[in-house]
C-alpha positions as CSV (number, residue, x, y, z in Angstrom):
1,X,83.6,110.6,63.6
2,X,86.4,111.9,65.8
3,X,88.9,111.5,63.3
4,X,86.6,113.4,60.6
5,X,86.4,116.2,63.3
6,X,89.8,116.7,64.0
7,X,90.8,116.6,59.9
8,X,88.9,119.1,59.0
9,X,89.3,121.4,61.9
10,X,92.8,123.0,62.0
11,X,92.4,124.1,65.6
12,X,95.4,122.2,67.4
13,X,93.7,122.8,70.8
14,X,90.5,120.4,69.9
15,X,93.1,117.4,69.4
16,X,94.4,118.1,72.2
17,X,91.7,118.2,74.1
18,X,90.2,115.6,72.3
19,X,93.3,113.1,72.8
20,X,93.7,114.0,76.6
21,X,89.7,113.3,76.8
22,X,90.9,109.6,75.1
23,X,93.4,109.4,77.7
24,X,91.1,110.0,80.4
25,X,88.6,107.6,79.6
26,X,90.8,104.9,79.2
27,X,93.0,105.5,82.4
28,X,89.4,105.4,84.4
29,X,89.3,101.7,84.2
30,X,92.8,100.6,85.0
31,X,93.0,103.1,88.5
32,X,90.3,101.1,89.6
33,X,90.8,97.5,88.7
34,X,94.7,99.0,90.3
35,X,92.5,100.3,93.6
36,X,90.3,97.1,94.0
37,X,93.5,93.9,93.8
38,X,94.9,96.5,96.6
39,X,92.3,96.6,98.7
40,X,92.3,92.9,98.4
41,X,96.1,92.1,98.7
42,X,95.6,94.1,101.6
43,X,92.8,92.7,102.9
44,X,94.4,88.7,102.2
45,X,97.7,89.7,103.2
46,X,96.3,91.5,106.9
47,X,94.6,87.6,107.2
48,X,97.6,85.6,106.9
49,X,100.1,87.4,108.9
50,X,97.2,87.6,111.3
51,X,98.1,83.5,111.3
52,X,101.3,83.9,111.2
53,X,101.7,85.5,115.0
């Protein structure tokens, strides 16, 4: 439907705004699967140097 969208219009800023939307949705996803194994490296890595000393 997108596709048939952006064919028939020849706007160039509604692909583009269309594409960064793409882009936006699909970086969502990997910031916070990237936030959440941080937190818990951080959270493992605080317990063993904890045993460490």
């Amino acid at each position: 439907m997108c596709r048939a969208v952006l064919e028939s219009e020849s706007d160039p800023s509604q692909a583009k705004g269309i594409n960064n939307g793409i882009v936006y949705l699909m970086a969502i996803p990997y910031i916070l699967v990237a936030t959440l194994g941080f937190f818990i490296y951080k959270t493992y890595n605080k317990k063993t140097t904890a045993k460490k000393t």
